[in-house]
ROLO-279697 format. One record per atom (N, C-alpha, C, O): x, y, z. Coordinates in pm, whole numbers, padded with zeros to 5 digits, always signed. Each point is the difference from the previous one (the first is absolute). Example, Ala and Ser with C-alpha at 12.3 -4.5 7.8 and 13.67 -1.06 7.14 Angstrom:
2
+01319-00569+00780;-00089+00119+00000;+00090+00120+00000;+00104-00002+00066;-00139+00107-00138;+00082+00119+00006;-00077+00109+00073;+00051+00111+00017;
//
This chain:
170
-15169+06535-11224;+00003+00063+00130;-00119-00049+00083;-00108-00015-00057;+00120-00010+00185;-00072-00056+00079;-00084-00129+00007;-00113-00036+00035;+00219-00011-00083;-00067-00158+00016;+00096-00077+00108;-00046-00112+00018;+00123+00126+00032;+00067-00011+00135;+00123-00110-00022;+00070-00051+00088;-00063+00028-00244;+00117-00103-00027;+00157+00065+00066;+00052+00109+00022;-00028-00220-00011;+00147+00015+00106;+00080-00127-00115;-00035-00075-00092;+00153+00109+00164;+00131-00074-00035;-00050-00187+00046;+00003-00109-00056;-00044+00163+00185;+00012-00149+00050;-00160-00056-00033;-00038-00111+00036;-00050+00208-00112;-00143-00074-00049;+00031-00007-00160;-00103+00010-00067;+00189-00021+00011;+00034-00036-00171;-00029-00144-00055;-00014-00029-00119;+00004-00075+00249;+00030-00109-00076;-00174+00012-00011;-00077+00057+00077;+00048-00137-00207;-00092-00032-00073;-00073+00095-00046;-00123-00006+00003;+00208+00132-00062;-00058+00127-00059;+00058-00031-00145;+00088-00081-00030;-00183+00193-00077;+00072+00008-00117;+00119+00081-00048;-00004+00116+00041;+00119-00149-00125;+00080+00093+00011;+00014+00062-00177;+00012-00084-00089;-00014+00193+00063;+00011+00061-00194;+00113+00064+00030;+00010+00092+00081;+00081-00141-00150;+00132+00030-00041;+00020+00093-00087;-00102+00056-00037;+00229-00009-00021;-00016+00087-00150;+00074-00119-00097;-00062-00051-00094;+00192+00013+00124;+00074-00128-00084;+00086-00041+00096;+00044+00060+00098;-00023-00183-00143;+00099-00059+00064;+00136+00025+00044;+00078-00047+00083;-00078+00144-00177;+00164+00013-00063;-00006+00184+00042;+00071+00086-00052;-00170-00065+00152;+00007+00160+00029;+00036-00021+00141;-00026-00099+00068;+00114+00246-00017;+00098-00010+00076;-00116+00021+00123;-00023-00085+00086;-00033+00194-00095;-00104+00048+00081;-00106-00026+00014;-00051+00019+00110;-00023-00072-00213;-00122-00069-00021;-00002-00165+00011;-00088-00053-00068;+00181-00041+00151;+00008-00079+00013;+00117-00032+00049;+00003-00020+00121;+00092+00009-00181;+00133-00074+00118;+00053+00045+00115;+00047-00082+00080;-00046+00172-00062;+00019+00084+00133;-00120-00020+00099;+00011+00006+00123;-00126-00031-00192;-00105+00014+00152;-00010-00177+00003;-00037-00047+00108;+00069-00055-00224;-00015-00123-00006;+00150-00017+00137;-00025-00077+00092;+00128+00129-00089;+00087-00053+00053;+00013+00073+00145;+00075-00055+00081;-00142+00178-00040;-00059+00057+00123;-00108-00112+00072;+00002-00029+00119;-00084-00020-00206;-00075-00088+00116;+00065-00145-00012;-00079-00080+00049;+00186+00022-00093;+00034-00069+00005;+00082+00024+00139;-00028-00075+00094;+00112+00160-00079;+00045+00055+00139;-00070+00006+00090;+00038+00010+00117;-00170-00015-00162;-00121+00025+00162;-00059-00132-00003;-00087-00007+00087;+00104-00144-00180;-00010-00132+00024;-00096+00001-00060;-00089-00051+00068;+00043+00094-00195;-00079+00017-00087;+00016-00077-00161;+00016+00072-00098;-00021-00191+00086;+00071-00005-00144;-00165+00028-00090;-00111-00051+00017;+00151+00131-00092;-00107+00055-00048;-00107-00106-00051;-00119+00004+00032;+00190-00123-00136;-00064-00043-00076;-00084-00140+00084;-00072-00084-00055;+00112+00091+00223;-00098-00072+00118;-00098+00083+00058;-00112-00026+00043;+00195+00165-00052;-00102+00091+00091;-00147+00051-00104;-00096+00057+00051;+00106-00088-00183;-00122+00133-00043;-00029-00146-00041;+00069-00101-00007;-00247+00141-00027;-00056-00094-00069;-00005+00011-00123;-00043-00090-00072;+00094+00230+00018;-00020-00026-00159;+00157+00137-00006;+00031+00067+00099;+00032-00057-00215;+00053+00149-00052;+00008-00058-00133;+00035-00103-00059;-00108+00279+00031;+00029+00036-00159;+00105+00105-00015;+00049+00085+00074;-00031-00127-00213;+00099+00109-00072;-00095+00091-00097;-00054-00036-00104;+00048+00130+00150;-00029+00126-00054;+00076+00104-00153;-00037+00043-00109;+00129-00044+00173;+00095+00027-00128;+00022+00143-00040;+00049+00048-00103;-00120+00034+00266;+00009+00155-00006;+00010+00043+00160;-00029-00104+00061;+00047+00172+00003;-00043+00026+00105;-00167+00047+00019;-00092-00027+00077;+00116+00117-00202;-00199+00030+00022;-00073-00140+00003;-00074-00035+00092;+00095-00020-00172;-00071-00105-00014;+00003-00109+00148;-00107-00047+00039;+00228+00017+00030;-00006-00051+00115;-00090+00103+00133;-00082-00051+00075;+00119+00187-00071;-00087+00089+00049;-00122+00015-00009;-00062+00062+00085;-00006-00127-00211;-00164+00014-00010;-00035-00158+00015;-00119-00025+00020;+00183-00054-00026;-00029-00147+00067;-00036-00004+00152;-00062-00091+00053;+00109+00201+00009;+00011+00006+00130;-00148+00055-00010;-00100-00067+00028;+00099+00198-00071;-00128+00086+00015;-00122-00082-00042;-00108+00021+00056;+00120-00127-00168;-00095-00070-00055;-00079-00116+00097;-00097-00073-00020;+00179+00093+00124;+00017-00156+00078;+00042-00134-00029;-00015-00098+00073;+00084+00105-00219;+00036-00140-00040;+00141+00025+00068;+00076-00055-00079;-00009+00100+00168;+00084-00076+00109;+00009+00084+00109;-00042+00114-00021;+00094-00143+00156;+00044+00113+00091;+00055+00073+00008;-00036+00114+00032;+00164-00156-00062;+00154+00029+00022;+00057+00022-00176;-00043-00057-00101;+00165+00172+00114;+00072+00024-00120;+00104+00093+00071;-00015+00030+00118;+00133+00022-00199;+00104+00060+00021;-00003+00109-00092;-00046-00022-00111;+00090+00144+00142;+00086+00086-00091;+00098+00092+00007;+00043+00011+00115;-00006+00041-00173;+00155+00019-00004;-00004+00189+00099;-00087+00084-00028;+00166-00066+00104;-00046+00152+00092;+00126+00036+00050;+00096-00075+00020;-00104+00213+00002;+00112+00110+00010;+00072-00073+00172;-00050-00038+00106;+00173+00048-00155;+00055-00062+00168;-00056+00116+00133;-00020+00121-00002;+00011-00204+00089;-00035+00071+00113;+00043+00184+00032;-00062+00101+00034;+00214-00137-00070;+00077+00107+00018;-00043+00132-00084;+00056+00110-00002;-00152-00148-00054;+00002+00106-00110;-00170+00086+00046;-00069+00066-00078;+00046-00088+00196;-00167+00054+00084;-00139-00080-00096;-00118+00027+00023;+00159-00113-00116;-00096-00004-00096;-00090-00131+00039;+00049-00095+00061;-00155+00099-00093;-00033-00164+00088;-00023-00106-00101;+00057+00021-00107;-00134-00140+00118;+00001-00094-00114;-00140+00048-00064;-00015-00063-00104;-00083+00142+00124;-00131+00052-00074;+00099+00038-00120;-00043-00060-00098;+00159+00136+00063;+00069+00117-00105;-00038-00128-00087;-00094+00005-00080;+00170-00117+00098;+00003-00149-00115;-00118+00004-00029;-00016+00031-00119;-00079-00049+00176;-00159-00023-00027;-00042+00089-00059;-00094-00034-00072;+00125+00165+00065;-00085+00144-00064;+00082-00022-00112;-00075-00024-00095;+00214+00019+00053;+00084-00028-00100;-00040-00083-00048;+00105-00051-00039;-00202-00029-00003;-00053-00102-00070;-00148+00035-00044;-00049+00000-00113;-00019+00034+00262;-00141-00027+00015;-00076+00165-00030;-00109+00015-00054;+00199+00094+00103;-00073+00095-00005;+00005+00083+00118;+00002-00070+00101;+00001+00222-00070;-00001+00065+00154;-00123-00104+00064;-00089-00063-00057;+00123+00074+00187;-00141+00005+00098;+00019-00193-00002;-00045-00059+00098;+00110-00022-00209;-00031-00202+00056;+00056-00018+00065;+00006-00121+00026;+00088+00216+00063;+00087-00074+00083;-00010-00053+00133;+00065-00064+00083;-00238+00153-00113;-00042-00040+00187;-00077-00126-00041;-00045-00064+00095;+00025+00021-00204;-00078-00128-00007;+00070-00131+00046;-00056-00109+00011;+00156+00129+00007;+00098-00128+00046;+00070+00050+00138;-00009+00113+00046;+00063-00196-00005;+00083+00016+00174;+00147-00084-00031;+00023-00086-00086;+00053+00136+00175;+00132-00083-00044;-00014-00094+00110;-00030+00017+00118;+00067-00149-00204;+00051-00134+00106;+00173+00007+00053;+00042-00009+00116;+00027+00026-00227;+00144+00004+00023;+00079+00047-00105;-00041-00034-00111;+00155+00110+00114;+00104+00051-00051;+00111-00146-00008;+00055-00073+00082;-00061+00086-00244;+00148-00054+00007;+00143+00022+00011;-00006+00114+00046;+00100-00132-00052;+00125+00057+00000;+00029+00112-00119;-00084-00020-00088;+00155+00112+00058;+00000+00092-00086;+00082-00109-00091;+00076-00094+00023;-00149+00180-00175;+00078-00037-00142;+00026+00095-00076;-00021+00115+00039;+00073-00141-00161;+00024+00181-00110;-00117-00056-00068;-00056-00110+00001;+00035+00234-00067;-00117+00015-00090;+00044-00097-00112;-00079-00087-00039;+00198+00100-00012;+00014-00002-00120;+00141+00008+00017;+00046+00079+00082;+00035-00158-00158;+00190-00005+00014;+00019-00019-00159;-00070-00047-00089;+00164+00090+00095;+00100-00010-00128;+00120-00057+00050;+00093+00052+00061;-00117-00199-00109;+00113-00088-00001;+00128+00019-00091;+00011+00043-00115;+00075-00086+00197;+00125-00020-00114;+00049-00165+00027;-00040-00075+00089;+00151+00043-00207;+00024-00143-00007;+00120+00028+00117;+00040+00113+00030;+00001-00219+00021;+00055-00023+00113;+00174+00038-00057;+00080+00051+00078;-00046-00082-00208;+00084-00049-00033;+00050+00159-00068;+00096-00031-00070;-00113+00157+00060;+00037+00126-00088;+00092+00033+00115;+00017-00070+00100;+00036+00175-00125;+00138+00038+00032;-00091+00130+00076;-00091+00069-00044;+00170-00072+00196;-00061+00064+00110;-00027+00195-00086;-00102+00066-00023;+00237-00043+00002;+00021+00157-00084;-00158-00036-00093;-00081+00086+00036;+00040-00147-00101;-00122+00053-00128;-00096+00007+00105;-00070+00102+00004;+00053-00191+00081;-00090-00052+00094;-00028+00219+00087;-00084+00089+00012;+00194-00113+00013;-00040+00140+00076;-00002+00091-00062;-00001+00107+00060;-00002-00106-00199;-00003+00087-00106;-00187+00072-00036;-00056+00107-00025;+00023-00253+00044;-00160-00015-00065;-00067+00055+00133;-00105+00063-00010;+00158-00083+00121;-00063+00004+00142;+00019+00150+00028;-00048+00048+00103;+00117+00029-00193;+00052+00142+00020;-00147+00061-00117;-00094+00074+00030;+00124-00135-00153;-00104+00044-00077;-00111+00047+00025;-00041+00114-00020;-00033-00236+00084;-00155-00073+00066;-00001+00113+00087;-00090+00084-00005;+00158-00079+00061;+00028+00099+00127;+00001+00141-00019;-00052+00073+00084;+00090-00040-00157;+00038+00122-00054;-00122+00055-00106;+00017+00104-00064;-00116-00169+00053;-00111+00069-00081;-00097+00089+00020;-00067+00066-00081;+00066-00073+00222;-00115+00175+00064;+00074+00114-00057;-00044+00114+00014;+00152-00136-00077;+00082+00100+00025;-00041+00134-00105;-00001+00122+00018;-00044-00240-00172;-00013+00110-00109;-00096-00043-00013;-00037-00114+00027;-00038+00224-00084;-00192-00020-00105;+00001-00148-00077;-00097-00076+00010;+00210+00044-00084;-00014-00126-00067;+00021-00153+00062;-00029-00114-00037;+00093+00172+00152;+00032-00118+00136;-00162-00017+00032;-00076-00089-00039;+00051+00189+00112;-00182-00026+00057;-00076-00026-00087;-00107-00054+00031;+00138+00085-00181;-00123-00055-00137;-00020-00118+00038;-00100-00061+00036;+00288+00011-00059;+00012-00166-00042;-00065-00085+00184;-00061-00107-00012;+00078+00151+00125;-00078-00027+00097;-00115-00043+00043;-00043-00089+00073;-00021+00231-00175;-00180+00002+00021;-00036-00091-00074;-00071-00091+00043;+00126+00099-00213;-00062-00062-00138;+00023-00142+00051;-00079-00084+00042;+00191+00083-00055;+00070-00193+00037;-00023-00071+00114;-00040-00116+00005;+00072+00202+00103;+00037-00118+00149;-00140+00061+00109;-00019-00018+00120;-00062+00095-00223;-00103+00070+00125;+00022+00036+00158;-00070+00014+00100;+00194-00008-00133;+00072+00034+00159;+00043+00172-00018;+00016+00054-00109;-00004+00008+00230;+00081+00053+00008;+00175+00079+00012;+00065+00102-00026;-00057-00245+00087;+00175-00014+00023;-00002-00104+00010;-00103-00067-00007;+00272+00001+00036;+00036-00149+00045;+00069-00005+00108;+00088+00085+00017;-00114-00188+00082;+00089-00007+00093;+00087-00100+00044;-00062-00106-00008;+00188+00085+00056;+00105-00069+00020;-00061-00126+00045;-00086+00034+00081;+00086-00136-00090;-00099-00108+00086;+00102-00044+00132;+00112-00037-00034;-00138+00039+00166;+00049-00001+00094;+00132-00129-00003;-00021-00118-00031;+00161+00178+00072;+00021-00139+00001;-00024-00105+00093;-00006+00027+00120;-00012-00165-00170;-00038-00094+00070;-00166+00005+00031;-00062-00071+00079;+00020+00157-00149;-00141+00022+00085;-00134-00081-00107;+00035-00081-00086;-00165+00112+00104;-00084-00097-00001;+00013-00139-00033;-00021-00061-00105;+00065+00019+00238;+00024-00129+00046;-00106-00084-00021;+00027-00120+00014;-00151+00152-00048;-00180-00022-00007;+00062-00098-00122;-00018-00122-00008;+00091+00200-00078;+00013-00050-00139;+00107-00159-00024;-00001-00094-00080;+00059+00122+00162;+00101-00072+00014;-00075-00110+00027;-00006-00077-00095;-00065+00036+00212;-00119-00107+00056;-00049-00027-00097;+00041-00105-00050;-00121+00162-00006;-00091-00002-00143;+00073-00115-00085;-00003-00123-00005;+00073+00228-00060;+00112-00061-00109;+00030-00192+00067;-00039-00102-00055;+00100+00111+00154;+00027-00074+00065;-00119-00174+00018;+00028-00120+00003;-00133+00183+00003;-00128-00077+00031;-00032-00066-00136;-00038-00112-00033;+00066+00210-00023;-00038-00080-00175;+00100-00083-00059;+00008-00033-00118;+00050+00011+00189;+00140-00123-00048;-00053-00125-00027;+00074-00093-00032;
//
């Protein structure tokens, strides 16, 4: 917070990632500034992989880079991007950082199916998943397993973010 970095002052900053292969901690904000004419690996002078979010979060605080991403409650939900930062870092770190930019929304977390099962099982499991707030052993298996609370339908056609993504890594 308050060091006055902007979108359009990134090039020749450092960037700490969490992995490569993380949705929020790297491909989504790698393919957001690619949209703003940013290819990352011209624009920063150095990025590391971290391999946690804390760990990219205290790279920042450490000063071994500027810039990092993490993963935060969609807009819609009143919550701001500090929640990601305290969810990692602790109440009260969230004022230590400022937001540069929001990427497009993603799910937390999906449960894939193979393309190829028969639509009936398909909406079978999607009834299940779905259907687990319902009893004490639904919310066990929630809390214990998926640290979620519930599941939700993933929009159709929607995070298109992903689609780009997916797309870019061809």
């Amino acid at each position: 917070a308050g060091s006055g970095l902007t979108l359009e002052k990134l090039k020749g900053a450092k960037a700490a990632w969490v992995d490569r292969d993380s949705v929020a901690g790297y491909l989504l904000p790698s393919a957001y500034l690619k949209t703003q004419g940013l290819e990352p690996s011209r624009a920063f002078v150095s990025q590391q992989f971290t391999g946690s979010y804390q760990g990219a979060l205290e790279a920042v605080l450490e000063g071994r880079a500027e810039v990092t991403s993490v993963f935060c409650p969609p807009a819609s939900t009143g919550l701001t991007f500090a929640t990601g930062v305290e969810d990692v870092l602790g109440k009260g770190m969230g004022s230590r950082f400022e937001l540069l930019a929001y990427t497009d929304e993603a799910p937390n977390d999906g449960v894939p199916v193979a393309m190829g099962l028969p639509a009936p099982l398909v909406a079978s499991l999607e009834s299940a998943l779905l259907g687990l707030p319902a009893t004490p052993d639904g919310q066990a298996l929630l809390r214990d397993i998926f640290n979620a609370e519930r599941f939700e339908v993933a929009p159709r056609m929607g995070y298109r973010a992903l689609y780009r993504v997916a797309l870019a890594s061809l």
